[in-house]
KEZALO-637036 format. One record per residue (C-alpha): residue number from 1; y, x negated, z negated; residue in one letter. Coordinates in Angstrom, 1 decimal, padded with zeros to 4 digits. Each point is the difference from the previous one (the first is absolute). Layout:
<bagus>
> NUM	Y	X	Z	A .
...
</bagus>
This chain:
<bagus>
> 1	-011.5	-017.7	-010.6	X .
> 2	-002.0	-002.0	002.8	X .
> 3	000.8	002.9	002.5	X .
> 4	001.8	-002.4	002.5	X .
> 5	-002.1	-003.1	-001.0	X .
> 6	-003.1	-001.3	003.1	X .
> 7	-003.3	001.0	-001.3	X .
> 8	-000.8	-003.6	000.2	X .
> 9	002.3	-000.6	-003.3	X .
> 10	-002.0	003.1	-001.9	X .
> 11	002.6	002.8	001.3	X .
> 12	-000.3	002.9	002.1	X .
> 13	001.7	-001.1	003.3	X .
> 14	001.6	003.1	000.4	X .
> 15	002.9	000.4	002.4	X .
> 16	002.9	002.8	000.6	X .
> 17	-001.9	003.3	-000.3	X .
> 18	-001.5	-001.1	-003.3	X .
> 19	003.2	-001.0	-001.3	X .
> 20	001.7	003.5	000.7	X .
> 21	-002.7	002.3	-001.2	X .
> 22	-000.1	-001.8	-003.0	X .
> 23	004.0	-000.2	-000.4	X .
> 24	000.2	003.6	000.6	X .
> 25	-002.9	000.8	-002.2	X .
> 26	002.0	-002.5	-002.8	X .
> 27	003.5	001.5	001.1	X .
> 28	-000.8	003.7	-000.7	X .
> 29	-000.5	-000.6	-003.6	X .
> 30	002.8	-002.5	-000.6	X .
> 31	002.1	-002.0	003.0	X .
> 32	000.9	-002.8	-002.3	X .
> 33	-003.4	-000.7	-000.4	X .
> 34	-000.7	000.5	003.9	X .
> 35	003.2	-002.7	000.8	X .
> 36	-001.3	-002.4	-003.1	X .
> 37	-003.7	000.1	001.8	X .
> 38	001.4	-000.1	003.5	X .
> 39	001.8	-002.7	-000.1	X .
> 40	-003.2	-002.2	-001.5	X .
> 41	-001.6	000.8	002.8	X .
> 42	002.9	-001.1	002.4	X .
> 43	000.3	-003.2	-002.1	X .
> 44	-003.9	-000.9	000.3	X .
> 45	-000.2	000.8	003.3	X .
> 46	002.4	-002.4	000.7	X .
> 47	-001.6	-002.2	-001.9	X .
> 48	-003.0	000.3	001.8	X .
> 49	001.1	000.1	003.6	X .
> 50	000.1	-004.0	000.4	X .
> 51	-001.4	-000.9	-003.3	X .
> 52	-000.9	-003.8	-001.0	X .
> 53	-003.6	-000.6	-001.7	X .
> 54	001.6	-000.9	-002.8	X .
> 55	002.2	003.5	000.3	X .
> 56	-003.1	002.2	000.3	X .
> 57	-001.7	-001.9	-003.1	X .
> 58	003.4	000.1	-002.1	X .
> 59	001.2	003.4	001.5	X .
> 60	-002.1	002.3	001.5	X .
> 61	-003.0	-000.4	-002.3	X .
> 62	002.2	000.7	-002.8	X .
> 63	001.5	002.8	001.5	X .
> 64	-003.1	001.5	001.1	X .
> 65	-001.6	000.0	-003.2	X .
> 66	003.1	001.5	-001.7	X .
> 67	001.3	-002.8	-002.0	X .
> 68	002.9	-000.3	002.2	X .
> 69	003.7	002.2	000.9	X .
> 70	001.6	-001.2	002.9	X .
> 71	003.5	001.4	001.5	X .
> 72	002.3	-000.7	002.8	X .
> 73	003.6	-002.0	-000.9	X .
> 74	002.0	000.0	003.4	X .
> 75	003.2	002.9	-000.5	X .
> 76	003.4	-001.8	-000.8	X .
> 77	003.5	001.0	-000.5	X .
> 78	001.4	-001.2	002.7	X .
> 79	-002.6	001.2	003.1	X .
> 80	-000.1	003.6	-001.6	X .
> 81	-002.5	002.0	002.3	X .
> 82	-000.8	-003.4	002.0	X .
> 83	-002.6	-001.1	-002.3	X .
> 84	-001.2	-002.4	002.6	X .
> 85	003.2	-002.4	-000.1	X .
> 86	000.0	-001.6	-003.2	X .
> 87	001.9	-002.7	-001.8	X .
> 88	-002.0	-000.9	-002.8	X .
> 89	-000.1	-004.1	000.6	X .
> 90	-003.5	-002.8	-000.2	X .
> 91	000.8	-003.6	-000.1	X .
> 92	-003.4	-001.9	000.1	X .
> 93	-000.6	-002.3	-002.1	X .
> 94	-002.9	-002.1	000.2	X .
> 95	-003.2	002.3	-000.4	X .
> 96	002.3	002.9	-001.6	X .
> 97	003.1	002.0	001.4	X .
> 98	002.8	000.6	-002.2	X .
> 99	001.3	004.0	000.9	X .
> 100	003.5	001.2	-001.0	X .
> 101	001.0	003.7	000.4	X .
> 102	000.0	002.9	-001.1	X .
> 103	-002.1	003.6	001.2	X .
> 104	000.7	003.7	-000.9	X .
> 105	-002.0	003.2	-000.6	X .
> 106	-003.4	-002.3	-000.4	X .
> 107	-002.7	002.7	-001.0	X .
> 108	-002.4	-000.6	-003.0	X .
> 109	002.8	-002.3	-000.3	X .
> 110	-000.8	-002.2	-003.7	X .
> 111	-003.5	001.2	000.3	X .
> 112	-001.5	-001.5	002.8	X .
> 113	-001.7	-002.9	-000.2	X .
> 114	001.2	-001.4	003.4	X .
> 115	002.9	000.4	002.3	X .
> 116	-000.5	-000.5	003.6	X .
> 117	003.8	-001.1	000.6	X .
> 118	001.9	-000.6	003.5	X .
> 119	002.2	-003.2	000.3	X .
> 120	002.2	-001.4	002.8	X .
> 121	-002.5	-002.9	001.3	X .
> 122	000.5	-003.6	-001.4	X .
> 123	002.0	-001.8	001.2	X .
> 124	-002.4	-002.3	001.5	X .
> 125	-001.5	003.2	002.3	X .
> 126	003.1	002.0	000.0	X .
> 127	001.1	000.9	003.5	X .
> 128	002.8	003.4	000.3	X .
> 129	-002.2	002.9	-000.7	X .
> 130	-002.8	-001.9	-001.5	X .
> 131	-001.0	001.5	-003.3	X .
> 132	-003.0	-000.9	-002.3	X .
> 133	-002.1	002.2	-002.7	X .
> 134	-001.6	-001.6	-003.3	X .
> 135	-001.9	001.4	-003.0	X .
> 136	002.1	-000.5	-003.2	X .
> 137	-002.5	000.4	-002.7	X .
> 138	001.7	001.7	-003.5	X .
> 139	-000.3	-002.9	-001.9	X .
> 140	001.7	-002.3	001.7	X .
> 141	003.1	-001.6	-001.6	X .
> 142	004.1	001.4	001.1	X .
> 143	-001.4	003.5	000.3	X .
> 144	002.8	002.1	-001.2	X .
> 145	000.0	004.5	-000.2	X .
> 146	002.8	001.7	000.0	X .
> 147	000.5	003.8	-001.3	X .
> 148	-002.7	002.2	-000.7	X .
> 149	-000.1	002.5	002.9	X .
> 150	001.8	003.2	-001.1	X .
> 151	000.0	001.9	003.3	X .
> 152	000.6	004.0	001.0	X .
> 153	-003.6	-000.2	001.4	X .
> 154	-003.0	-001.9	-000.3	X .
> 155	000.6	-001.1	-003.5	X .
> 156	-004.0	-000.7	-000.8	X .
> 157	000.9	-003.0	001.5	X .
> 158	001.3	-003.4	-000.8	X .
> 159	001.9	-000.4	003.0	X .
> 160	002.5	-002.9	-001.0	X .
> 161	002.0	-002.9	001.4	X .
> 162	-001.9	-003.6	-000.2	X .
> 163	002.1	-003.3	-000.6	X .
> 164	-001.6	-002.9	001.6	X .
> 165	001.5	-003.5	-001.7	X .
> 166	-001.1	-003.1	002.0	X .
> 167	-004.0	001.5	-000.8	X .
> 168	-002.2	-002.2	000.9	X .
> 169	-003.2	001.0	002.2	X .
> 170	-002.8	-001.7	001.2	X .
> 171	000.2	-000.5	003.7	X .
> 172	-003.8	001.2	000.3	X .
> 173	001.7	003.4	-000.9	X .
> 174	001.5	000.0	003.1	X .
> 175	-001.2	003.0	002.7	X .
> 176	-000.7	-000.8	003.0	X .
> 177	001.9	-002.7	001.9	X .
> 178	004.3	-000.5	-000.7	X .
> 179	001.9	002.7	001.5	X .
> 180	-002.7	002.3	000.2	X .
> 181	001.9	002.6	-002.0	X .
> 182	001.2	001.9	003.0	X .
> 183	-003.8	000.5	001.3	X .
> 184	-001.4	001.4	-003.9	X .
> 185	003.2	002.6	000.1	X .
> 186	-000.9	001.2	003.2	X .
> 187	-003.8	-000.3	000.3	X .
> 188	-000.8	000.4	-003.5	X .
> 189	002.9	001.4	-002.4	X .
> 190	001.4	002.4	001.8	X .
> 191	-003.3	002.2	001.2	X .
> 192	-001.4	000.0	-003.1	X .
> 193	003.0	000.2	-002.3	X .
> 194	000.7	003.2	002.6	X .
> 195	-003.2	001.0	-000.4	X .
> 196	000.0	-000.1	-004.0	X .
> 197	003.1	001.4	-000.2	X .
> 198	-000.8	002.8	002.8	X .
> 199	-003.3	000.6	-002.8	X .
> 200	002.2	000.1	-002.9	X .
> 201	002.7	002.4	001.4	X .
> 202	-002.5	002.4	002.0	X .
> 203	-001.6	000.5	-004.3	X .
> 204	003.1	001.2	-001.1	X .
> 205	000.2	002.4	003.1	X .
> 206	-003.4	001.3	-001.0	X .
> 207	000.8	-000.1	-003.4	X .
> 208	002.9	002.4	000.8	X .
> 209	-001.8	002.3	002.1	X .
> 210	-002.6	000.5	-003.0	X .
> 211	002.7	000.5	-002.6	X .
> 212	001.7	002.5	002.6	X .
> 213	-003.6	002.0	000.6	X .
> 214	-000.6	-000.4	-004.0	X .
> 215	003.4	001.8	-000.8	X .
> 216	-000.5	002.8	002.8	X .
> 217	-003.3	001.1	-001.0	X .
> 218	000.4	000.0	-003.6	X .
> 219	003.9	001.5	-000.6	X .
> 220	000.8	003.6	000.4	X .
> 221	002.9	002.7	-000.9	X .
> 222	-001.0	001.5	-003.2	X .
> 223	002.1	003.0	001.0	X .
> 224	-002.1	000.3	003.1	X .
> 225	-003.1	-002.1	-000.3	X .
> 226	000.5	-001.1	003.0	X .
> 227	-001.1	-003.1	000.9	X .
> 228	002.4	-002.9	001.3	X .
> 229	-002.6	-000.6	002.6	X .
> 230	-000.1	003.6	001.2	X .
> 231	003.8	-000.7	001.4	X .
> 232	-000.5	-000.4	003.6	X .
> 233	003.4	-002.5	000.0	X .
> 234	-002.0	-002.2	-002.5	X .
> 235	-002.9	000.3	001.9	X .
> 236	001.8	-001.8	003.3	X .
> 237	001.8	-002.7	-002.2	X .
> 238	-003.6	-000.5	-001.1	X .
> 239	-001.7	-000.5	003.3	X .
> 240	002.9	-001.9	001.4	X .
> 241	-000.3	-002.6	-002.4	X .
> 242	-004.4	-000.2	000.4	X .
> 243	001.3	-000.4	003.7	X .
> 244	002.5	-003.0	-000.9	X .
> 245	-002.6	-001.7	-002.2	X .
> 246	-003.0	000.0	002.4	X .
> 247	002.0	-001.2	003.2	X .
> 248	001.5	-003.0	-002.2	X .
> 249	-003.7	-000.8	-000.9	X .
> 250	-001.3	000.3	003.5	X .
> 251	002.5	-002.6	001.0	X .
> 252	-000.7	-002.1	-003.1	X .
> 253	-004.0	-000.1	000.7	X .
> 254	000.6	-000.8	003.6	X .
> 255	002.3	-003.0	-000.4	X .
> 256	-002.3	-001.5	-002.6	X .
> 257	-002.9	000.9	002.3	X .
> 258	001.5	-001.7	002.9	X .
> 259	001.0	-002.7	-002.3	X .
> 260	-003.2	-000.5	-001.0	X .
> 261	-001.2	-000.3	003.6	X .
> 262	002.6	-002.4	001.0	X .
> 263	001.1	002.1	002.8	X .
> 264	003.3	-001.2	002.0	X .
> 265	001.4	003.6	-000.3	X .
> 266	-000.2	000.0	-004.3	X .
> 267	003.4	-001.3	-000.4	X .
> 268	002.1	003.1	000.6	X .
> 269	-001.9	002.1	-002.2	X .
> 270	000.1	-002.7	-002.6	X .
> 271	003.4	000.0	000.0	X .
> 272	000.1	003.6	-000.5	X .
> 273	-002.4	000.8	-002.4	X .
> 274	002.2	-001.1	-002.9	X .
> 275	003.0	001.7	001.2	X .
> 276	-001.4	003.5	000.8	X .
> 277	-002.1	-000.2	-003.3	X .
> 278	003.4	-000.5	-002.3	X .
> 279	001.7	002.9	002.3	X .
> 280	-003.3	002.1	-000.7	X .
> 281	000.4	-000.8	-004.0	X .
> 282	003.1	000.7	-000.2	X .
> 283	000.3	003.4	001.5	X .
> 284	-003.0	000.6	-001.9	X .
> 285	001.1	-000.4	-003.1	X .
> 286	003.3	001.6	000.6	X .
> 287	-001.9	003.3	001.0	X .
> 288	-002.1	-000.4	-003.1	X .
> 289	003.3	-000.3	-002.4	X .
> 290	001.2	003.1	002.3	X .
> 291	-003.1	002.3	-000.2	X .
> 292	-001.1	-001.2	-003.7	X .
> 293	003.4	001.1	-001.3	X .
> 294	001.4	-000.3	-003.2	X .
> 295	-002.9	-001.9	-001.5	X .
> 296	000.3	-002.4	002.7	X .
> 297	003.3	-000.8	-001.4	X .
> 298	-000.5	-001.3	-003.6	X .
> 299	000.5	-003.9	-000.7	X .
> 300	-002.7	-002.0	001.3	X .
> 301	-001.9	003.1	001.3	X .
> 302	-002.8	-001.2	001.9	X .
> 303	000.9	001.0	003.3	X .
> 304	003.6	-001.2	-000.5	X .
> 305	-001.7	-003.5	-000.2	X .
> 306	-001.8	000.9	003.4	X .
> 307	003.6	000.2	001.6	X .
> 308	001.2	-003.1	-001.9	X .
> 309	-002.8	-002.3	000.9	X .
> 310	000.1	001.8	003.5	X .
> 311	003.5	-001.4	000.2	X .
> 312	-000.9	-003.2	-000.2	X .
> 313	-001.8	-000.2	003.9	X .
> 314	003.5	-000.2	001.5	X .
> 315	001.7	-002.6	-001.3	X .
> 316	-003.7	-002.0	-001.0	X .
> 317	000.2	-003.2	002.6	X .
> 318	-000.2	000.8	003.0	X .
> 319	001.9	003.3	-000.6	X .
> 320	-000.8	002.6	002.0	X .
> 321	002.6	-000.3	002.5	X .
> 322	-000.5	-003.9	000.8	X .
> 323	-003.9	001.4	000.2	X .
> 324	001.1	002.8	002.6	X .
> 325	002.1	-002.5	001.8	X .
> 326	-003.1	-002.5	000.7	X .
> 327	-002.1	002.7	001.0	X .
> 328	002.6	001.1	002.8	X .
> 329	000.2	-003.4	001.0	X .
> 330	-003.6	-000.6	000.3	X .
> 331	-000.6	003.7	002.0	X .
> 332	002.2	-001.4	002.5	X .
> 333	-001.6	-003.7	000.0	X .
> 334	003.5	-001.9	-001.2	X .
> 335	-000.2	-002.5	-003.2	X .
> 336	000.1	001.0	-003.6	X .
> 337	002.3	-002.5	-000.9	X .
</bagus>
């Protein structure tokens, strides 16, 4: 759990490449898991990019040592896919801030034992575009959750909407400076919420692929005993979708390796890991439904999972068009926003 957290606070200090083996690794055998896990990690290392003494001690420690969930809080309503634009409200008052709002689709949402939520500064910092992040720990009072998720995909998790009524919040709990919410989503959220989700998605690819291979070599046609595998069509289906996967995790290791290094050129393949790994997923999975057949096609079949929680990449904030947007605009040196 103390993947993302310095090895200063008793974590591992692990960065990008880390974070989408082990996503991948978790994704494989169940993506809800992967996204749940993920999104920890995004979460602490927010935490933990400007963290306070007394955020490491309260925090991080915690976290490391397993005792503590932690989850990001920023999608509303009204900014759909711009996650970074929210309207979620802090008033200070004295040595606490008093947030009103309300957030959708938080994951390990009612679980989590803190929720690093982003605010419109307060009014005593707030300039146009300024925009603050805080940790909102479970407890506190005015928390309010909505439905219980009951979505076509991803339904291990408790992704649900969070009411926020006039909580109060210690202003220690505040990351970094005011209006420093635009710097985490773009120096800190967004690569490794990419790269988590790049993890997650590029498991289910695999996962497909095996359950493909598994059917071919072990199904044949008990009025020929020939194998499914023998079938030279099946055969190039097959190779083309090894091909798919292993290009998509090329891409994936390189962003986070770049990442990692903090070289100037990361940011395109950052952008795209995400996006190619949900494309990847889901024409994985939709070539294992296709070559797997009839069995393939029973309720809540295991690979008919694959292609629902696949389905979830593209419209998962940012959605794999806004994604392929920013990386155009960075190839050719022009602003994201």
């Amino acid at each position: 759990m103390g993947l993302q957290v310095p090895v200063a606070q008793g974590g591992h200090g692990q960065g990008l490449l880390a974070l989408s083996v082990i996503t991948e690794t978790i994704g494989k055998a169940c993506p809800s898991s992967a996204l749940c896990f993920g999104m920890h990690c995004v979460g602490t290392a927010v935490i933990a990019a400007k963290a306070t003494q007394y955020q490491k001690e309260h925090y991080l420690e915690a976290i490391a040592a397993g005792r503590h969930l932690t989850t990001l809080a920023l999608s509303e309503s009204g900014s759909g896919a711009h996650f970074y634009l929210p309207a979620t409200q802090i008033t200070t008052c004295g040595d606490e801030f008093a947030v009103n709002g309300i957030k959708q689709f938080v994951t390990n949402g009612g679980h989590a034992d803190s929720y690093v939520v982003s605010t419109v500064a307060s009014e005593d910092d707030n300039e146009e575009g300024d925009f603050s992040c805080l940790i909102v720990d479970s407890k506190a009072q005015g928390l309010e959750w909505r439905e219980p998720w009951n979505g076509f995909g991803m339904r291990g998790n408790s992704s649900r909407a969070l009411g926020l009524n006039n909580v109060r919040v210690p202003v220690k709990n505040l990351l970094g400076e005011p209006g420093d919410q635009v710097w985490y989503v773009f120096e800190v959220v967004a690569p490794f919420f990419l790269m988590a989700m790049a993890g997650t998605y590029l498991g289910i690819a695999q996962a497909a692929l095996d359950a493909a291979g598994e059917h071919l070599r072990t199904r044949s046609y008990a009025h020929s005993g020939e194998a499914l595998r023998d079938i030279e069509t099946l055969q190039t289906r097959y190779g083309s979708m090894w091909i798919a996967l292993e290009k998509t995790r090329s891409l994936v290791r390189e962003a986070a390796r770049l990442g990692d290094l903090g070289e100037p050129n990361a940011l395109p393949f950052i952008l795209a890991c995400k996006a190619d790994a949900g494309d990847t997923a889901v024409m994985l999975a939709n070539e294992a439904m296709t070559i797997c057949g009839g069995s393939a096609y029973r309720e809540n079949s295991r690979v008919s999972q694959m292609l629902r929680d696949a389905r979830a990449s593209h419209v998962m904030s940012p959605t794999t068009d806004l994604l392929k947007l920013w990386t155009g605009r960075s190839l050719l040196g022009l602003p994201l926003l």
